[in-house]
C-alpha positions in Angstrom: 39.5 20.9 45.1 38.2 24.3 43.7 35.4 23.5 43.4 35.1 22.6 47.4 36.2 26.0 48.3 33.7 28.9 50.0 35.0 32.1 47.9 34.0 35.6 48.7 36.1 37.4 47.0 35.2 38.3 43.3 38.6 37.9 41.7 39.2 34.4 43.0 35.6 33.5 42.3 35.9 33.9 38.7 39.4 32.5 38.5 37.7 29.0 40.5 35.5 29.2 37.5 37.9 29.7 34.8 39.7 26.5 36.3 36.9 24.5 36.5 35.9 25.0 32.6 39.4 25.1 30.9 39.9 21.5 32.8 36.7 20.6 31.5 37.6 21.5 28.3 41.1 19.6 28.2 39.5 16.4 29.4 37.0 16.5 26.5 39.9 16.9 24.3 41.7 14.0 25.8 38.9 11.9 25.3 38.4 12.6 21.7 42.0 12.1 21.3 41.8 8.7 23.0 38.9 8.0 20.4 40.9 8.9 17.6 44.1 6.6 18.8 41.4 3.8 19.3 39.8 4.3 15.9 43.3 4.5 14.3 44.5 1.0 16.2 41.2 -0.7 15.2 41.8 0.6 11.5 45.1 -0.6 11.6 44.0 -4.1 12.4 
């Protein structure tokens, strides 16, 4: 949704932005974490 919206001002700008990467960040972890669980079931098999 953030990343639809027209921003002018400064402030909100750069918090849009540090939205958009720390989401980006926590789905990367998610899906090494979803890795690791898949790893550890196929291991345990």
């Amino acid at each position: 949704m953030s990343e639809k919206a027209k921003l002018t001002d400064q402030d909100l700008i750069k918090l849009k932005k540090n939205i958009l990467e720390t989401q980006a960040d926590e789905i990367e972890l998610m899906k090494r974490k979803l890795k690791e669980m898949e790893k550890y079931k196929e291991d345990k098999n």
